[in-house]
C-alpha positions as a Markdown table, in Angstrom:
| # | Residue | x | y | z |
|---|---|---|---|---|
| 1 | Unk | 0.0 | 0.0 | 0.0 |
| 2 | Unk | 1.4 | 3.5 | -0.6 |
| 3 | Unk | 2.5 | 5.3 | 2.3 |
| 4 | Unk | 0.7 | 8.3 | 2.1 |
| 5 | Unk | -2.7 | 6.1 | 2.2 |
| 6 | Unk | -1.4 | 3.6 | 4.7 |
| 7 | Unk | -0.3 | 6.5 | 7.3 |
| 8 | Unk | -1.9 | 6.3 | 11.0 |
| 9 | Unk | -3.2 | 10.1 | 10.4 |
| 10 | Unk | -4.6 | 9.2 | 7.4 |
| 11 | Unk | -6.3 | 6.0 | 8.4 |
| 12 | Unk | -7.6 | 8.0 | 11.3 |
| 13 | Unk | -9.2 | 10.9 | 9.5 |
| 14 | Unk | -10.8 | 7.7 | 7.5 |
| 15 | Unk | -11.7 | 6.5 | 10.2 |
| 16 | Unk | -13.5 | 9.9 | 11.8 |
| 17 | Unk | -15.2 | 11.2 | 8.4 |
| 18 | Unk | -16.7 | 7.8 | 8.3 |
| 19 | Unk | -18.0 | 7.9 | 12.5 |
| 20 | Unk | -19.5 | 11.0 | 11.3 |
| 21 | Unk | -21.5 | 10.2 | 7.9 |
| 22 | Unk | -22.7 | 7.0 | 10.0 |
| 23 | Unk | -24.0 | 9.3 | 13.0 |
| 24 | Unk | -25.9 | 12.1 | 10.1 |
| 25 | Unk | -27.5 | 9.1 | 8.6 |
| 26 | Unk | -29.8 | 6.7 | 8.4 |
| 27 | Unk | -27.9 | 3.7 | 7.3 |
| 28 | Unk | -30.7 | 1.5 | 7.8 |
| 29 | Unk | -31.8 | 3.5 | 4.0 |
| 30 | Unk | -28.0 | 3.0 | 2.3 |
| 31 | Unk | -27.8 | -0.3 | 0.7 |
| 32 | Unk | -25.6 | 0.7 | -1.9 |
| 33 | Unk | -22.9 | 3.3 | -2.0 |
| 34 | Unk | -20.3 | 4.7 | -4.5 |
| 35 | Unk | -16.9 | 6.0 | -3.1 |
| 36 | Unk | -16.0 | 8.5 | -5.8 |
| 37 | Unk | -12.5 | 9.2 | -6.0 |
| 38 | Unk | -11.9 | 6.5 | -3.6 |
| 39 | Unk | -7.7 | 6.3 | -3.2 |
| 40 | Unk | -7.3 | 2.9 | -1.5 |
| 41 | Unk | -11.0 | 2.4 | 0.0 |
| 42 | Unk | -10.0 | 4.2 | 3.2 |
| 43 | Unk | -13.3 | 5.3 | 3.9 |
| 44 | Unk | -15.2 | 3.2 | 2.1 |
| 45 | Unk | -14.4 | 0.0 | 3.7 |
| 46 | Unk | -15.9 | 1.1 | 7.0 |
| 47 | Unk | -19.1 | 1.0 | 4.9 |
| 48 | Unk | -19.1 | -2.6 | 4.0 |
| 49 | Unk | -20.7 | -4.0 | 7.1 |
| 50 | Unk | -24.0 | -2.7 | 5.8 |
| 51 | Unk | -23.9 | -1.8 | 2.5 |
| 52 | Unk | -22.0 | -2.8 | -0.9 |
| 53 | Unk | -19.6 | -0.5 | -2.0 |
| 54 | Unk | -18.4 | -0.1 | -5.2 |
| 55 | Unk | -15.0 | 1.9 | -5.3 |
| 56 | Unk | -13.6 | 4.4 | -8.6 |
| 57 | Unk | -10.8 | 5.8 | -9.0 |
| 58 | Unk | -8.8 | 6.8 | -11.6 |
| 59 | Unk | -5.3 | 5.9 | -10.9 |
| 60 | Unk | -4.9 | 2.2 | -11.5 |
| 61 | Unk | -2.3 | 1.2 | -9.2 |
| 62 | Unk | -5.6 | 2.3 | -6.9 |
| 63 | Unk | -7.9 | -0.3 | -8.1 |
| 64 | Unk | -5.5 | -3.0 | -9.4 |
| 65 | Unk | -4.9 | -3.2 | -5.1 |
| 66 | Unk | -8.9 | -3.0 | -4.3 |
| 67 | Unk | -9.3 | -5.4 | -7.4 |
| 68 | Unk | -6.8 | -8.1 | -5.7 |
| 69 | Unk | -8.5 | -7.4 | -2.3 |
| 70 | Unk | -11.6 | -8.9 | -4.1 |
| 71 | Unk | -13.4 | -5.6 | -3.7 |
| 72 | Unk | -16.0 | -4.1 | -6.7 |
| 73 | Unk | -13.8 | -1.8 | -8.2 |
| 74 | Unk | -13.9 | 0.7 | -11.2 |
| 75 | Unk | -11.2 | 2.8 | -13.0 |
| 76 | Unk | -12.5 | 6.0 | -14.1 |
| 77 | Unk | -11.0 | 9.5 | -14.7 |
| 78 | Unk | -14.1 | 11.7 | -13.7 |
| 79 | Unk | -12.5 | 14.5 | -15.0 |
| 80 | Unk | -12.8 | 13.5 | -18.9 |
| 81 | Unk | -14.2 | 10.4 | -18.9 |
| 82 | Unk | -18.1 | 10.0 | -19.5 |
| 83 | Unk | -19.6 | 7.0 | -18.7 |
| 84 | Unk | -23.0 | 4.9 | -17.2 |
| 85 | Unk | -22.6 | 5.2 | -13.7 |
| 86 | Unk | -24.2 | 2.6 | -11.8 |
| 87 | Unk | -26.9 | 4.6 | -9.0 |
| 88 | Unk | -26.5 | 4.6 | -5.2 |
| 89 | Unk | -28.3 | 5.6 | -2.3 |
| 90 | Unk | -25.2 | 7.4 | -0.9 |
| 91 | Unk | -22.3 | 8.6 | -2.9 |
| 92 | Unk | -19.1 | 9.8 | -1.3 |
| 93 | Unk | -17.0 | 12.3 | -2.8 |
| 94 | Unk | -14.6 | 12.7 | 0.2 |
| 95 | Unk | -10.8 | 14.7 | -0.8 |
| 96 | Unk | -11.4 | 14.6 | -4.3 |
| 97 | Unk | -12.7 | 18.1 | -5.6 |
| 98 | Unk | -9.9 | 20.4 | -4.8 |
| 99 | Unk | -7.6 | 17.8 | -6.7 |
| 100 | Unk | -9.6 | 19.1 | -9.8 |
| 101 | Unk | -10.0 | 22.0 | -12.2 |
| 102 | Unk | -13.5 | 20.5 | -12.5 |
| 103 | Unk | -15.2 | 20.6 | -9.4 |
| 104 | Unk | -18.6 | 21.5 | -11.0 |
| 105 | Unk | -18.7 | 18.5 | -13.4 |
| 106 | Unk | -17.6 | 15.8 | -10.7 |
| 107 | Unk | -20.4 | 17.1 | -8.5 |
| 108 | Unk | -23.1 | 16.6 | -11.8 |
| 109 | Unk | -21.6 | 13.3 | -12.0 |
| 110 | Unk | -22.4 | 12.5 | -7.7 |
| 111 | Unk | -25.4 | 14.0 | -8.7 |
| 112 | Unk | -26.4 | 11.4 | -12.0 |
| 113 | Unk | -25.3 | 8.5 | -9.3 |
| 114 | Unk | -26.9 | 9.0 | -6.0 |
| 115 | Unk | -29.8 | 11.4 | -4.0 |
| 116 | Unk | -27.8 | 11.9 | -1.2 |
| 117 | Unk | -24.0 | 12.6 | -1.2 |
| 118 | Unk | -21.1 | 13.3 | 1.8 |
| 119 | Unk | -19.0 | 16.0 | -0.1 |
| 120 | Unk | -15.6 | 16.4 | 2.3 |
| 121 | Unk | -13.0 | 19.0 | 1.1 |
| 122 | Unk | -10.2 | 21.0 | 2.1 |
| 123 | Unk | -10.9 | 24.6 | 2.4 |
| 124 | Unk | -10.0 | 28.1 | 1.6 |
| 125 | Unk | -11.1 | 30.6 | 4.3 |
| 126 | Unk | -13.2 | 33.0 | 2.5 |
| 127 | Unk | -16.6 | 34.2 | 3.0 |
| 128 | Unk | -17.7 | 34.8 | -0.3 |
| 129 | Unk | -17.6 | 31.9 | -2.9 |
| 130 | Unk | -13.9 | 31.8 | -4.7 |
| 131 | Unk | -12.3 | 28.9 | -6.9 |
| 132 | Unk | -9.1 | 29.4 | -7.9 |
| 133 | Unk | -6.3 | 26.8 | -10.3 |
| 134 | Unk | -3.6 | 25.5 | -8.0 |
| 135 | Unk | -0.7 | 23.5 | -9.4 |
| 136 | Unk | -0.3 | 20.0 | -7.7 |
| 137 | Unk | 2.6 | 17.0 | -8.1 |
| 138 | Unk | 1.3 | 14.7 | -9.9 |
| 139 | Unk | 3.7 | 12.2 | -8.8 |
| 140 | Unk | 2.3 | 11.5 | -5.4 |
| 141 | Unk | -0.5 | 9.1 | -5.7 |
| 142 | Unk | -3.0 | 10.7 | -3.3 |
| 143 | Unk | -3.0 | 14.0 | -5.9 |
| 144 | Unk | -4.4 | 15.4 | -8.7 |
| 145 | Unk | -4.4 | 12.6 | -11.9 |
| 146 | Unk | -3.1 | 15.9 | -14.2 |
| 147 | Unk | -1.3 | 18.5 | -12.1 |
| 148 | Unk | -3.9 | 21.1 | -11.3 |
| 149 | Unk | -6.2 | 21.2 | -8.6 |
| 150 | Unk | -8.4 | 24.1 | -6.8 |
| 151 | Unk | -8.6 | 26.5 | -3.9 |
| 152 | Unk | -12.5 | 26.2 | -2.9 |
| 153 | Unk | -14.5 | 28.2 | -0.3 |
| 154 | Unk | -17.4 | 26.2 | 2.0 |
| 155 | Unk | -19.5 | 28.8 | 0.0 |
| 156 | Unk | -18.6 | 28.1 | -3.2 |
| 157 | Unk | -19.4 | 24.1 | -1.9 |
| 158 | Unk | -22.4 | 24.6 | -0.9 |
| 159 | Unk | -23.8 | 26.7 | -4.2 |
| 160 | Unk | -22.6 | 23.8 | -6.0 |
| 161 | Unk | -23.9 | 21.5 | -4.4 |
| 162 | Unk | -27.4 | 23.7 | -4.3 |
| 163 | Unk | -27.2 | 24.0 | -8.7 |
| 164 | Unk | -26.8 | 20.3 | -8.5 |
| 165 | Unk | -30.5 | 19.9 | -7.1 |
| 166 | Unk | -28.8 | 19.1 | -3.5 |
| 167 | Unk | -31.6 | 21.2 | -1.5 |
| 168 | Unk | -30.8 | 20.3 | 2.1 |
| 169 | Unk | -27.3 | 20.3 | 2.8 |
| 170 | Unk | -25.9 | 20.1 | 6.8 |
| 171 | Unk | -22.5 | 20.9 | 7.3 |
| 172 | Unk | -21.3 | 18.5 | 9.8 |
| 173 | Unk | -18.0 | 19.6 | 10.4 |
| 174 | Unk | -18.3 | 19.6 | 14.1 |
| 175 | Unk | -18.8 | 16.1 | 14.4 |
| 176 | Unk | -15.4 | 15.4 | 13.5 |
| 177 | Unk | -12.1 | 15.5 | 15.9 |
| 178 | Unk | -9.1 | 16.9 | 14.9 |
| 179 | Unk | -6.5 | 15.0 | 13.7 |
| 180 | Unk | -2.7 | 15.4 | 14.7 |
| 181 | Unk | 0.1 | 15.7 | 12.0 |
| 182 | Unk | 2.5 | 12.5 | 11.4 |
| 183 | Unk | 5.8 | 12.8 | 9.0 |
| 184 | Unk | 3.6 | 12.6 | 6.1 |
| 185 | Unk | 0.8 | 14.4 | 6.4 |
| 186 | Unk | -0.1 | 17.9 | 8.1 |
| 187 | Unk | -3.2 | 17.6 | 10.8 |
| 188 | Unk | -6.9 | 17.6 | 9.8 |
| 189 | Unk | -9.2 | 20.2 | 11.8 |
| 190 | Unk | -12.9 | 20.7 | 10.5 |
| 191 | Unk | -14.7 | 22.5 | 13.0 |
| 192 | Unk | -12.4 | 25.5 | 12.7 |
| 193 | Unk | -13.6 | 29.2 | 13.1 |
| 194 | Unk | -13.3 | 31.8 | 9.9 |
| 195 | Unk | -10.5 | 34.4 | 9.8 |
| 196 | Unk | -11.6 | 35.2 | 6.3 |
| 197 | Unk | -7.9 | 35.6 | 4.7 |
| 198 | Unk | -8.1 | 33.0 | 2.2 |
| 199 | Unk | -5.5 | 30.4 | 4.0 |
| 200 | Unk | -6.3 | 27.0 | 3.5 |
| 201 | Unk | -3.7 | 25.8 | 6.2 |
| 202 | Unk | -3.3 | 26.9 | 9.9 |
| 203 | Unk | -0.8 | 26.0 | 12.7 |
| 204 | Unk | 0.0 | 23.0 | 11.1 |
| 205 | Unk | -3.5 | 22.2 | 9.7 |
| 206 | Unk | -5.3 | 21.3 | 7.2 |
| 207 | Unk | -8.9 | 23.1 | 6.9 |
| 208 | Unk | -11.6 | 20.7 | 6.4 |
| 209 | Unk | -15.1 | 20.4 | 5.8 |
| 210 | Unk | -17.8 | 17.9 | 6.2 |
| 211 | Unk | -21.2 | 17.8 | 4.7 |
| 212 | Unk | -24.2 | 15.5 | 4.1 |
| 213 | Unk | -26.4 | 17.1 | 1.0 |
| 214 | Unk | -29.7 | 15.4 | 0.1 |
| 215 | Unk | -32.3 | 15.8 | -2.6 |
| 216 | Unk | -35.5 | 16.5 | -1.1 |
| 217 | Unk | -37.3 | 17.6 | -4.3 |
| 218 | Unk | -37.6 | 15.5 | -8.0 |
């Protein structure tokens, strides 16, 4: 397994993001589940209890490892591929948007696959709705597939989400602990208070966001 996704701070903010979706909602209702940009199944595999999961990805050094693992498994580059997407009750798109120029289209895509959807990004601390290009290595695994990635706002998040018929969206942010920092990766902190000057790391943090949107309306 690659460091990076095999890293105790990792597997821990797996871990949390997961306590917290499982504690917004009702599982009893999720029998099936996409994880969308899914790495190596960190978070999804603290699904499988109760529902099936079927993990995408789109680096295949991701999936070849869920594939041997025996897991459902799909490689797919949601940035420029377009293809049938099998439907869920509850789709996860968890660290994937801000590794893309195309935030927008990989939220229509959640939104094609599944009525209810866990969207968990890093954040820029602005008010006001901002998305701005930022160059990303393309060489570690747990990055953008082609080099560019985004600075996005909770804001901006939420509109999205809103033009992509998610009507009733609960940030759930303070659900989730903060994470400390290991070698590899800087700390995770999600229910962090707004400064407004645009930073998207803070004393060593990553900021983080957590929401469960639903569609309420056809």
């Amino acid at each position: 397994m690659s460091q990076h996704f095999a890293d105790p701070t990792y597997l821990e903010r797996c871990q949390v993001v997961a306590d917290a979706i499982k504690d917004s909602v009702d599982m009893s209702t999720v029998k099936a589940i996409v994880d969308l940009g899914c790495g190596m199944g960190g978070v999804g595999q603290h699904f499988e209890a109760g529902a099936q999961v079927l993990y995408i990805d789109g680096r295949l050094e991701n999936i070849e490892r869920l594939w041997d693992l025996g897991k459902r498994a799909m490689l797919l580059d949601v940035e420029r591929q377009r293809v049938p997407l099998p439907t869920a009750d509850l789709v996860l798109c968890l660290g994937l948007l801000y590794h893309s120029l195309k935030p927008m289209e990989i939220l229509e895509n959640c939104s094609r696959i599944a009525p209810r959807i866990a969207v968990e990004s890093l954040c820029a601390d602005f008010i006001k709705p901002v998305m701005l290009p930022v160059e990303e290595d393309i060489i570690r695994e747990d990055q953008s597939l082609h080099g560019w990635g985004c600075a996005l706002t909770a804001s901006w998040i939420e509109t999205a989400l809103r033009h992509r018929g998610y009507d009733n969206i609960q940030d759930i942010s303070y659900k989730v602990p903060d994470v400390q920092r290991s070698d590899l990766h800087l700390g995770f902190t999600y229910n962090w208070q707004s400064l407004n000057d645009g930073e998207r790391y803070r004393n060593g943090y990553g900021l983080r966001k957590l929401w469960i949107a639903t569609k309420t309306k056809n």
